[in-house]
ROSE-4610 file (N, C-alpha, C; in Angstrom, 1 decimal, always signed):
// ROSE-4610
residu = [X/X/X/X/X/X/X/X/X/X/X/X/X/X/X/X/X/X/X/X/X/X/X/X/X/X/X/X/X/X/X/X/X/X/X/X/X/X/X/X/X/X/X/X/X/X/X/X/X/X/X/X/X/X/X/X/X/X/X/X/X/X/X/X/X/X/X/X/X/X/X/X/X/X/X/X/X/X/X/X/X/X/X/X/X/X/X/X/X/X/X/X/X/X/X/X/X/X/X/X/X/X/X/X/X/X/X/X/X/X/X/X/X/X/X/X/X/X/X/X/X/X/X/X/X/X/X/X/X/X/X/X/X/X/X/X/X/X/X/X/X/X/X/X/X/X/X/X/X/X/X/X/X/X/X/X/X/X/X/X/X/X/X/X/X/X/X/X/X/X/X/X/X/X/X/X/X/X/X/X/X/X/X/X/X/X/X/X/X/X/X/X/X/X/X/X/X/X/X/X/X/X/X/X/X/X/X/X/X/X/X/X/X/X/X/X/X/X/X/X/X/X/X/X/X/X/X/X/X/X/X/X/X/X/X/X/X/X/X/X/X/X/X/X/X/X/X/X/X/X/X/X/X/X/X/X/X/X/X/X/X/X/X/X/X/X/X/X/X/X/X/X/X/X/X/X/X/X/X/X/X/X/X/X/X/X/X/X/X/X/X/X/X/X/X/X/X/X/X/X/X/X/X/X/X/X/X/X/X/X/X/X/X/X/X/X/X/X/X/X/X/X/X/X/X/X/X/X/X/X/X/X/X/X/X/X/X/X/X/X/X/X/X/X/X/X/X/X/X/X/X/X/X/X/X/X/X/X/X/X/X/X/X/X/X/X/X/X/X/X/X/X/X/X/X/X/X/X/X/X/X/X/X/X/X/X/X/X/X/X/X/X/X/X/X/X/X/X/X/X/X/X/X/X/X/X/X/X/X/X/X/X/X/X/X/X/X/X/X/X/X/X/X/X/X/X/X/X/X/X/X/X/X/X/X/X/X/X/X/X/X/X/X/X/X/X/X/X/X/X/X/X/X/X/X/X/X/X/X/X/X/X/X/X/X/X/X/X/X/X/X/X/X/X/X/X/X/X/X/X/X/X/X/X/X/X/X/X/X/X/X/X/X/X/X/X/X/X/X/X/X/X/X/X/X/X/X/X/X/X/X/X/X/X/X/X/X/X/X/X/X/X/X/X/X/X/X/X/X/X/X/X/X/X/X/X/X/X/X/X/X/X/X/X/X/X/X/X/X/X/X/X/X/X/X/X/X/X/X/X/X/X/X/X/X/X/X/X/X/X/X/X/X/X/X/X/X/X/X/X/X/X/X/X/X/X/X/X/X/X/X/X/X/X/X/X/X/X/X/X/X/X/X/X/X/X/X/X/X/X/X/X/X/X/X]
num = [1/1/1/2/2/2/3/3/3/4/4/4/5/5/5/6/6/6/7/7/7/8/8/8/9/9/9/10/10/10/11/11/11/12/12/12/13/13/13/14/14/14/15/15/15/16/16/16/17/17/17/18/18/18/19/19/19/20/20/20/21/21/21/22/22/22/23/23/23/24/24/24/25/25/25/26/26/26/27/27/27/28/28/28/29/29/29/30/30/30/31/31/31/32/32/32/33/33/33/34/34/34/35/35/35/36/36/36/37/37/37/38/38/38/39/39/39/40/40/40/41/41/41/42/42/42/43/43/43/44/44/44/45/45/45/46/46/46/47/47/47/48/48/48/49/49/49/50/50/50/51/51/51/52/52/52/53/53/53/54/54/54/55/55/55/56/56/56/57/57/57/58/58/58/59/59/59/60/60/60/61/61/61/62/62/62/63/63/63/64/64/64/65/65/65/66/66/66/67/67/67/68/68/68/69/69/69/70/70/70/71/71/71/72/72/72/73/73/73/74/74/74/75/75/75/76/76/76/77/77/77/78/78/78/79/79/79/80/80/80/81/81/81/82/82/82/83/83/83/84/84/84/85/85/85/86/86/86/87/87/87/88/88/88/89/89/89/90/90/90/91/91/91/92/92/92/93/93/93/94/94/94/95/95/95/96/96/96/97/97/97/98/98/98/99/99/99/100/100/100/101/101/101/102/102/102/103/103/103/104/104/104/105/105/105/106/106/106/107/107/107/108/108/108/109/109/109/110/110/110/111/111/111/112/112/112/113/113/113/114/114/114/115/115/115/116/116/116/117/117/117/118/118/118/119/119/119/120/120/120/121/121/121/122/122/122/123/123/123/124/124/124/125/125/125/126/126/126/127/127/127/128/128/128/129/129/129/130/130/130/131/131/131/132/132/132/133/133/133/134/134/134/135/135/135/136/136/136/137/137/137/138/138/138/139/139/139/140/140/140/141/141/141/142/142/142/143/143/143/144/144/144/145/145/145/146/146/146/147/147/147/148/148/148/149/149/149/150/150/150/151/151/151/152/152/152/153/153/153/154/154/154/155/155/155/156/156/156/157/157/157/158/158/158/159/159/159/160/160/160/161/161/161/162/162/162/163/163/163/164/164/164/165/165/165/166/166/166/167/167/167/168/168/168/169/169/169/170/170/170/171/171/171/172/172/172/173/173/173/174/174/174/175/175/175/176/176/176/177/177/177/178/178/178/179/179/179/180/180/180/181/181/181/182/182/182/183/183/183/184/184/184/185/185/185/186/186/186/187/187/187/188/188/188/189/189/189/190/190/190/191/191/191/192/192/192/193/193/193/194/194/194/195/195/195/196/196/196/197/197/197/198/198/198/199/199/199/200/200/200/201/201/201/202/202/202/203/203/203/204/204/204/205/205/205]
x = [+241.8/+241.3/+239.9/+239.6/+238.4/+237.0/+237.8/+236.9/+236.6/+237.3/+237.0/+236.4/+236.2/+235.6/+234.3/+233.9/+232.7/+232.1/+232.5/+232.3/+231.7/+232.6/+232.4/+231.0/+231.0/+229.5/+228.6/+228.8/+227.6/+227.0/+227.8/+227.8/+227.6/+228.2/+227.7/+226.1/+225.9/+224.0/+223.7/+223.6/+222.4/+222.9/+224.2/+224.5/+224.0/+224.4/+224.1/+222.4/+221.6/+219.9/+219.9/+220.2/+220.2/+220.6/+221.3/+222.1/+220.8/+220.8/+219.4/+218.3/+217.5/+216.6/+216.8/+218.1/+218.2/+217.7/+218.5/+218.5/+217.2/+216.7/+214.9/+214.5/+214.5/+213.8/+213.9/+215.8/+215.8/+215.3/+215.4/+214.9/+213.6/+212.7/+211.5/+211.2/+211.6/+211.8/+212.2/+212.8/+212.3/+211.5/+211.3/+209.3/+208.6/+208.3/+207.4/+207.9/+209.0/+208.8/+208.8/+209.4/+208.9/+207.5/+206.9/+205.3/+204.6/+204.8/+204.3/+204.2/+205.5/+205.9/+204.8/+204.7/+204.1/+202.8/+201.9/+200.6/+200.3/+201.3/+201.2/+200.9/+201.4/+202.1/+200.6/+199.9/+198.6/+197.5/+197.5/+196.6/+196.5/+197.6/+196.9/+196.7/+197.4/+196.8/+195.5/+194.4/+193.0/+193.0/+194.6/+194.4/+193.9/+193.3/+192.8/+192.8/+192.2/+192.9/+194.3/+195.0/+196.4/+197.0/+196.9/+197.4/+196.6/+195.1/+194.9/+196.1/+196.3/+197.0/+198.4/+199.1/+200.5/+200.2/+199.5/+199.0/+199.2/+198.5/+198.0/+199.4/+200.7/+201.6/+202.6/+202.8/+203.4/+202.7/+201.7/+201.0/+201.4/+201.9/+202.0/+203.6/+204.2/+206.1/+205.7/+205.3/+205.5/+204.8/+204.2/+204.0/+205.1/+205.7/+207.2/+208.4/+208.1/+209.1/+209.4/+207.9/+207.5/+207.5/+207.8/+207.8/+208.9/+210.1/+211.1/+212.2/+211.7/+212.3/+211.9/+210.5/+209.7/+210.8/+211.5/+212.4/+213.9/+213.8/+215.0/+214.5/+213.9/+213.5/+214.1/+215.7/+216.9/+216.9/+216.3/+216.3/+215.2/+214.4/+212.6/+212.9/+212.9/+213.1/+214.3/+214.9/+216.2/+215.1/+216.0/+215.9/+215.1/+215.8/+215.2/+214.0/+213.4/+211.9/+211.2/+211.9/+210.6/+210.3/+211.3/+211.7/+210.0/+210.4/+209.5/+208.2/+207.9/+206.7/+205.9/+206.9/+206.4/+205.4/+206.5/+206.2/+204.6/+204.7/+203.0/+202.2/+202.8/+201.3/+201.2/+202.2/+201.2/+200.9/+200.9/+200.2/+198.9/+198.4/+197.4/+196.6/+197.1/+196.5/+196.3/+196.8/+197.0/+195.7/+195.5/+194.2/+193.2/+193.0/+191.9/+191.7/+192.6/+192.4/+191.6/+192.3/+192.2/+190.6/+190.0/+188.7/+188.0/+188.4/+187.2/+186.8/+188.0/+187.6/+187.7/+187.4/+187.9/+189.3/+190.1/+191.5/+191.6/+192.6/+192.9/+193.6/+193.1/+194.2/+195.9/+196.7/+197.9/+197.6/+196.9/+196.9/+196.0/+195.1/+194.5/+195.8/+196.7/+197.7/+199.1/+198.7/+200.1/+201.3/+201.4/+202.5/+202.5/+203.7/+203.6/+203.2/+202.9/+203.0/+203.5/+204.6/+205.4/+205.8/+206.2/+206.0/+204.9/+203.6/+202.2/+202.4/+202.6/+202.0/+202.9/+204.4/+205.2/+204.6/+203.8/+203.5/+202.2/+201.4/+200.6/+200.8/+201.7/+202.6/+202.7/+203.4/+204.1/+202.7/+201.9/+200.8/+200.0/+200.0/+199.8/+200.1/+201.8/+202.5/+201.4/+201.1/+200.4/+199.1/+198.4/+197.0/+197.3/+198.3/+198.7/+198.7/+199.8/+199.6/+198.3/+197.4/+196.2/+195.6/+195.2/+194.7/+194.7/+195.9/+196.4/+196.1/+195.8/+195.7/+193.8/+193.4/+191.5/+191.5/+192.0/+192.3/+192.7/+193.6/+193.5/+192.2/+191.5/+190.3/+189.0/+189.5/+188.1/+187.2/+187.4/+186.5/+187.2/+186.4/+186.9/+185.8/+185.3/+184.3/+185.5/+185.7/+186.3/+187.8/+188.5/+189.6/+189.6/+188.4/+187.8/+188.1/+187.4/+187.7/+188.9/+189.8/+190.9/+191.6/+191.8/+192.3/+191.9/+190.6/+189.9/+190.5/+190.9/+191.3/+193.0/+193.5/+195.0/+195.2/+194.1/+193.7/+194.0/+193.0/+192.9/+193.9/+194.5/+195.9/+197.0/+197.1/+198.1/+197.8/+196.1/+195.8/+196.1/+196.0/+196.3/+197.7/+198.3/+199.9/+200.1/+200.1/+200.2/+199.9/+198.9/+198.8/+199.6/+200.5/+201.1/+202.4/+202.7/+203.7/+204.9/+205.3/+206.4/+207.9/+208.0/+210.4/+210.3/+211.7/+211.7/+212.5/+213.4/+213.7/+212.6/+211.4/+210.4/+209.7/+209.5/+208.8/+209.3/+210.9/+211.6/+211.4/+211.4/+211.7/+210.1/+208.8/+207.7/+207.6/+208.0/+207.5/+208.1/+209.7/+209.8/+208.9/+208.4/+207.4/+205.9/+205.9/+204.8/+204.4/+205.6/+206.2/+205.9/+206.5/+206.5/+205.0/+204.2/+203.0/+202.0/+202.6/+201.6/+202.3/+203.2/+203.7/+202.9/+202.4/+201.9/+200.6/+199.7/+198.7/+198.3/+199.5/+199.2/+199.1/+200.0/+200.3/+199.0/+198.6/+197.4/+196.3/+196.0/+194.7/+195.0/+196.0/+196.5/+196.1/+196.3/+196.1/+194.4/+194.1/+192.5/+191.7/+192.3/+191.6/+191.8/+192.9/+193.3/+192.2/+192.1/+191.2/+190.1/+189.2/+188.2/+187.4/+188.3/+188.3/+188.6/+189.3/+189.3/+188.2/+187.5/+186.6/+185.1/+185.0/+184.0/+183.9/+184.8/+185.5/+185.0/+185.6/+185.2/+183.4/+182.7/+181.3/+180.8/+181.2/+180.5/+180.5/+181.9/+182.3/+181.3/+180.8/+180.2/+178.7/+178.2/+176.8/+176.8/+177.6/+177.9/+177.4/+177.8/+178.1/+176.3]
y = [+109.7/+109.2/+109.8/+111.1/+111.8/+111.1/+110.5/+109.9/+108.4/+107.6/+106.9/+107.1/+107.9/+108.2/+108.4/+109.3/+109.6/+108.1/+107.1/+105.8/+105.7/+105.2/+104.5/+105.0/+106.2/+106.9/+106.8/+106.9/+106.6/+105.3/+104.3/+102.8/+102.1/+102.4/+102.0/+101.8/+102.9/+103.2/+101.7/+101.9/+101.1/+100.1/+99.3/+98.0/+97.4/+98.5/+98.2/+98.1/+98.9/+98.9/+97.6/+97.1/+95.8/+94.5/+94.9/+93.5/+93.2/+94.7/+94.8/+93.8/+94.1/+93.6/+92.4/+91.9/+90.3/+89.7/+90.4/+89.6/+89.7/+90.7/+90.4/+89.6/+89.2/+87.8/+87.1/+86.9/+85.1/+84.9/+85.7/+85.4/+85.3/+86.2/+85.6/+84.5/+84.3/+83.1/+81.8/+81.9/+80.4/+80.4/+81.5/+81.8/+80.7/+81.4/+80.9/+79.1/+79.1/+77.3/+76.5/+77.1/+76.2/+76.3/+77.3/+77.2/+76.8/+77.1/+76.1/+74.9/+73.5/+72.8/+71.9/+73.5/+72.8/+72.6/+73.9/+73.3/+72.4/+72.0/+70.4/+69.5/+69.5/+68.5/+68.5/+69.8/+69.9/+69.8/+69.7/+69.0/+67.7/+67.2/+65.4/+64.9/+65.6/+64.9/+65.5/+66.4/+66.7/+67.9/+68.9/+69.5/+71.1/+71.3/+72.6/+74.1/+74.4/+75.6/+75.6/+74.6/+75.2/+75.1/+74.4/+74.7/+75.9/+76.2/+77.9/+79.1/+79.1/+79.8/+79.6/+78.5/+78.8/+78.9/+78.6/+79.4/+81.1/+81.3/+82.5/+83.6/+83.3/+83.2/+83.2/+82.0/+81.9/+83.1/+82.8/+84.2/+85.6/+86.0/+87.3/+87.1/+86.2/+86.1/+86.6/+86.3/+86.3/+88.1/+88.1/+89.8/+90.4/+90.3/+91.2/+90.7/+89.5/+89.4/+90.3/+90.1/+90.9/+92.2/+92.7/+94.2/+94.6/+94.2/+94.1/+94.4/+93.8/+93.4/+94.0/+94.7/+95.3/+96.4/+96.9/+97.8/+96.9/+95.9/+95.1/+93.6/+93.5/+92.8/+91.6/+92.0/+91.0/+89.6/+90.7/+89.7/+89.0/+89.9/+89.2/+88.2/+88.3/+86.6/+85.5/+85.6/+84.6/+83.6/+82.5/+81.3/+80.5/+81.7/+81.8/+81.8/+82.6/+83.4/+82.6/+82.2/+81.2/+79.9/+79.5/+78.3/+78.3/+79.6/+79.6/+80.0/+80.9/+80.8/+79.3/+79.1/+77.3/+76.5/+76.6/+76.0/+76.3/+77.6/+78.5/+78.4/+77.9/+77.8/+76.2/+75.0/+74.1/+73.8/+74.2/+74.5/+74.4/+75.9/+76.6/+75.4/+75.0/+74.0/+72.8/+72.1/+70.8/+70.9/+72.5/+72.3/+72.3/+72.8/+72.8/+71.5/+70.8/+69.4/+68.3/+68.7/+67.6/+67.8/+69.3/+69.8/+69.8/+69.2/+69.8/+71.2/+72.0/+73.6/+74.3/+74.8/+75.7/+75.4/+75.7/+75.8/+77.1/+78.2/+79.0/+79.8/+80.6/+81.2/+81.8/+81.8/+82.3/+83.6/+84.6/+86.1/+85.9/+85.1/+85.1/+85.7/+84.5/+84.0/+84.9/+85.8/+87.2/+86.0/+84.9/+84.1/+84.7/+84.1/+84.3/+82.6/+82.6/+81.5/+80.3/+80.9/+79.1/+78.5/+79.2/+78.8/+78.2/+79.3/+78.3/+76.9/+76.7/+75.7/+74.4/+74.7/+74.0/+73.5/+74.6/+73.9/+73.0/+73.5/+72.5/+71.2/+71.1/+69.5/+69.3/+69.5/+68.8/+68.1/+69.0/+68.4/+67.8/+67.0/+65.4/+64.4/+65.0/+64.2/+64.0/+65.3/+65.3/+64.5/+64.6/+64.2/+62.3/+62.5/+60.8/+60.0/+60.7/+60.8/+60.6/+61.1/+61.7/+60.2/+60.0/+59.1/+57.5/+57.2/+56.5/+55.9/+57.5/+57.8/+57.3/+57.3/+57.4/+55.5/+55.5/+53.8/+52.9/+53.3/+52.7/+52.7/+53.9/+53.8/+53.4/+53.0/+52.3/+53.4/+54.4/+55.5/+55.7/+55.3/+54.6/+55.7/+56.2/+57.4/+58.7/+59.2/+60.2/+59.8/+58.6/+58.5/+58.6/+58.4/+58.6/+60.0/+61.1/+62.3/+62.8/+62.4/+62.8/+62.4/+61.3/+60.7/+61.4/+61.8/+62.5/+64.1/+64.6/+65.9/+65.9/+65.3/+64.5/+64.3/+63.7/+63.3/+64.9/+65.6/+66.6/+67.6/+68.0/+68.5/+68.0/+67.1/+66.2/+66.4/+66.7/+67.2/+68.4/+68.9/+70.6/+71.1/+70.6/+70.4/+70.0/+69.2/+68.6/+69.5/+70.2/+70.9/+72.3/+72.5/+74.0/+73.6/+73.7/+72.7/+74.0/+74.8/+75.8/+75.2/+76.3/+75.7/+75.5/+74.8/+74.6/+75.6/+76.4/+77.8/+78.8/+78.5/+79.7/+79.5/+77.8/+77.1/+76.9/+76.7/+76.4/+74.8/+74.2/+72.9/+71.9/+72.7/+72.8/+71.0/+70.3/+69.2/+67.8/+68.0/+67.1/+66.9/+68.3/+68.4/+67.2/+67.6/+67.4/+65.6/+65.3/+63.7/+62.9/+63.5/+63.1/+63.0/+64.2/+63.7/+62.9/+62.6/+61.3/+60.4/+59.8/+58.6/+58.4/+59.1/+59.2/+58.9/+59.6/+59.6/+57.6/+57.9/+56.1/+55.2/+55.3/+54.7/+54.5/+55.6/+55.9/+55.4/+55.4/+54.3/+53.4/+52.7/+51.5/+50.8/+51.4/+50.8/+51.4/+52.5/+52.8/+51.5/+50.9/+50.2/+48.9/+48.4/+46.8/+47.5/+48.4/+48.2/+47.9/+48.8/+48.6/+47.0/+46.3/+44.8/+44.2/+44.4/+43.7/+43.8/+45.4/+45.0/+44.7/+44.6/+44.0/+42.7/+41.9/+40.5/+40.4/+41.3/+40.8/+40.7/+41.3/+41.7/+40.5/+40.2/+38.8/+37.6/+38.0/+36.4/+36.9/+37.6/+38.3/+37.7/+38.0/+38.0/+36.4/+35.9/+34.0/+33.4/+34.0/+33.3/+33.3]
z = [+53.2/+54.5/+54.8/+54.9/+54.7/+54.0/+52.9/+51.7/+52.5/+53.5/+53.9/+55.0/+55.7/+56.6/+56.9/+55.6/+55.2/+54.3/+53.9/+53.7/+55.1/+55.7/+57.2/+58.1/+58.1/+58.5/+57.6/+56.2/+55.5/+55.8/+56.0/+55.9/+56.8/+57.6/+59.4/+59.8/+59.8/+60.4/+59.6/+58.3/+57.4/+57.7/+57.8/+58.1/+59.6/+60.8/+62.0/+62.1/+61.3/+61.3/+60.7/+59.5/+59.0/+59.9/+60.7/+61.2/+62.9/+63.0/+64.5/+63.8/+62.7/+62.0/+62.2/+61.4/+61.0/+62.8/+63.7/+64.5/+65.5/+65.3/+66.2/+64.8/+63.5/+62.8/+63.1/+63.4/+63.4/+65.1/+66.2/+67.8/+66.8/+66.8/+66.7/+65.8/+64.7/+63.9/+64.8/+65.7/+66.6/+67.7/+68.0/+68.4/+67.7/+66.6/+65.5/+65.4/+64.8/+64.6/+66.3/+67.3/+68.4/+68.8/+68.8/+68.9/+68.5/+66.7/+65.8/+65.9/+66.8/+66.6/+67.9/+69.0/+70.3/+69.8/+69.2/+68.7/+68.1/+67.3/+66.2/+67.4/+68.3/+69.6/+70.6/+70.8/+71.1/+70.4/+69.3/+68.5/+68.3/+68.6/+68.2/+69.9/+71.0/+72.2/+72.6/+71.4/+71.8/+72.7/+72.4/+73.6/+73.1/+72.0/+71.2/+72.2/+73.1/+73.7/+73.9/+74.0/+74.3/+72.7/+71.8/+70.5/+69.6/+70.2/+69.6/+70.3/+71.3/+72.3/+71.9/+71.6/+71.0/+69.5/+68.8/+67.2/+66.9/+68.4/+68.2/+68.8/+69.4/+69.9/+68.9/+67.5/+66.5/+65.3/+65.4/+64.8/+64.6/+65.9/+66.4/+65.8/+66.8/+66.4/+64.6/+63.4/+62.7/+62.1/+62.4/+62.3/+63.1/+64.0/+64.5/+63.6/+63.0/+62.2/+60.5/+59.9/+58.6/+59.1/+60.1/+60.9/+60.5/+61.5/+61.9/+60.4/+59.8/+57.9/+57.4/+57.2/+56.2/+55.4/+56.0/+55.0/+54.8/+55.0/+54.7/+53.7/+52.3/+51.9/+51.6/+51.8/+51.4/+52.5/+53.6/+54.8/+54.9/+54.7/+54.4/+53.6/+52.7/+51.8/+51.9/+53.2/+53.7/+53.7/+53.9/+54.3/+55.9/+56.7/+57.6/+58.2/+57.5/+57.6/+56.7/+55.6/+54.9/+55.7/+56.0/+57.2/+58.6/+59.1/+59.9/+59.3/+58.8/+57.9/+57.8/+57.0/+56.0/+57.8/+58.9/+59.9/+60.7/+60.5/+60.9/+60.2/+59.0/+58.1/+58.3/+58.2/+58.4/+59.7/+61.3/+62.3/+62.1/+61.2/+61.1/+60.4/+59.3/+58.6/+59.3/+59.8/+60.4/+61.5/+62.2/+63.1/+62.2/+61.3/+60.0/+59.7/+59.3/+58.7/+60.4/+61.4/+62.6/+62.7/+62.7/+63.1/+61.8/+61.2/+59.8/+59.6/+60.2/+59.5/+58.3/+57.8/+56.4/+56.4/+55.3/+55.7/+55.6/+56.4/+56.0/+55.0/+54.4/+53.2/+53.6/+52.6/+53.0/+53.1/+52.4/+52.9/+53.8/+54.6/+56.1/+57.2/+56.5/+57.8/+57.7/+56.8/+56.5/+55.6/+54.9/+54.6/+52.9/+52.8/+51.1/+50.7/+49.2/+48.6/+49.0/+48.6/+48.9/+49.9/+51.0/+52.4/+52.8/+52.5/+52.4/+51.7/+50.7/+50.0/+50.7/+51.0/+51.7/+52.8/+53.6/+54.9/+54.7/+53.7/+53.0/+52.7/+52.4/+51.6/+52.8/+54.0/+55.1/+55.9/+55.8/+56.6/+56.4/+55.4/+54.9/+55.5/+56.3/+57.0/+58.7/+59.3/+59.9/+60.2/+58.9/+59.0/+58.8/+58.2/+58.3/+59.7/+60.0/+61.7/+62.1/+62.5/+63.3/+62.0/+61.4/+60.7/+61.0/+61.6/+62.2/+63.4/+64.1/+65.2/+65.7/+64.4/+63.8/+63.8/+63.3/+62.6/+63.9/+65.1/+66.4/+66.9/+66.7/+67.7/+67.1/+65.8/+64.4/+64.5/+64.2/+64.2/+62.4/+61.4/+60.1/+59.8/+59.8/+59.1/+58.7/+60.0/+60.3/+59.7/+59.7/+58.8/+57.4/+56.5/+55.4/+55.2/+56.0/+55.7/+55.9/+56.3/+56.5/+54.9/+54.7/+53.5/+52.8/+52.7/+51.2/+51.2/+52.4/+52.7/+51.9/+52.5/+52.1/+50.9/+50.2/+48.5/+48.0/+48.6/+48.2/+47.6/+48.7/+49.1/+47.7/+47.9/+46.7/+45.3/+45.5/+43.7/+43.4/+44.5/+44.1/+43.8/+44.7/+44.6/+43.2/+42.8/+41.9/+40.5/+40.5/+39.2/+39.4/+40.3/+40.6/+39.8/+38.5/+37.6/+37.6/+38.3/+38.4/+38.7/+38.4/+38.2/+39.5/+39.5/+41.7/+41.7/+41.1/+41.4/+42.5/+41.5/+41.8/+43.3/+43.1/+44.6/+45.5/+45.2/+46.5/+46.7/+45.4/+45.4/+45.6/+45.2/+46.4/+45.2/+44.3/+43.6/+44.6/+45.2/+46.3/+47.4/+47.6/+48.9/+48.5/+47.0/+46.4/+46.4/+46.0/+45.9/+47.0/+48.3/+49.7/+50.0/+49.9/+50.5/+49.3/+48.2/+47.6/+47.8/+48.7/+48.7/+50.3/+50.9/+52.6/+52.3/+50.9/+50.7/+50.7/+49.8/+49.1/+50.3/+51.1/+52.3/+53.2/+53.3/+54.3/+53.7/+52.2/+51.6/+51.4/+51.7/+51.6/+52.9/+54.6/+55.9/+56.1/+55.5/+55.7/+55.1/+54.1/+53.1/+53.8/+54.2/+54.7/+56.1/+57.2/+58.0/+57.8/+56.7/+56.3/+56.4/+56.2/+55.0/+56.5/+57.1/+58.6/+59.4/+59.3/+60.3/+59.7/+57.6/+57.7/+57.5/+57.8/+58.0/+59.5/+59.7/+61.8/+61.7/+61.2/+61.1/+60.5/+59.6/+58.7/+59.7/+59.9/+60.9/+62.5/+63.1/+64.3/+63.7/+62.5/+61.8/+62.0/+61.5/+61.5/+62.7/+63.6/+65.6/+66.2]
């Protein structure tokens, strides 16, 4: 009994410090994907100070999360935390693509790889959106760049030829945004052809 006892005190502390940890990640871990989720939501209604401001909010959640874990690596690499990660990074990216900014690097944004690249992939989905969004208001210049950014994204993806073990499945991710791509130069291209149709027939009158 002794011998279990001293079990039980050895064992207690590190489980109860493990279990505190898990639970300030996953609270903050839905910090991060709700904020994340608001800025996406403030970016396409043109509302940029308020989606830097919850950026910068998912930002922070995710440094108390890589904190909180830092001596618990088992937990650092759950499911959880890549989950929100993946979410912050395409945020970050999705304002890059909307503004024409640099994109940010994943060691910019504290993320690992594949969460990066994941949120990469997803926000194709985005820029599809917002493209769409370009193509309502025939502002067909600025939809160009977007597609060509989009293009881009999908080539790169595309040559990262790793096990889905290692990616976390990143070639489905990869698949989804060249079927978005295709999509999106398929209605950039039928506009195109519409409005220099409207122009010929306008030149005619």
């Amino acid at each position: 009994m002794d011998d279990l006892h001293r079990i039980d005190s050895s064992l207690r502390p590190i489980l109860d410090a493990r279990f505190a940890a898990r639970e300030i990640g996953i609270t903050r871990s839905r910090t991060i994907i709700r904020s994340s989720a608001n800025a996406i939501r403030a970016l396409h209604r043109g509302d940029l100070g308020n989606a830097d401001r919850l950026l910068a909010e998912a930002s922070a959640a995710l440094v108390d999360v890589v904190t909180a874990l830092a001596d618990h690596p088992d937990i650092l690499h759950a499911g959880f935390v890549a989950d929100a990660a993946k979410e912050c990074a395409e945020a970050h990216l999705t304002r890059a693509i909307l503004t024409g900014a640099p994109l940010p690097m994943a060691a910019e944004l504290g993320i690992d790889p594949v969460p990066y690249l994941h949120g990469l992939g997803e926000t194709v989905g985005e820029a599809r959106r917002h493209l769409l969004d370009l193509l309502r208001a025939g502002n067909l210049s600025e939809g160009e760049r977007v597609l060509e950014a989009m293009d881009s994204i999908v080539d790169l993806l595309a040559t990262l030829d790793y096990p889905d073990g290692m990616t976390a499945g990143l070639r489905r991710t990869t698949d989804v945004a060249r079927s978005l791509v295709e999509r999106s130069r398929s209605d950039l291209t039928s506009t195109v052809v519409q409005e220099r149709l409207r122009r010929d027939i306008a030149d005619r009158l």
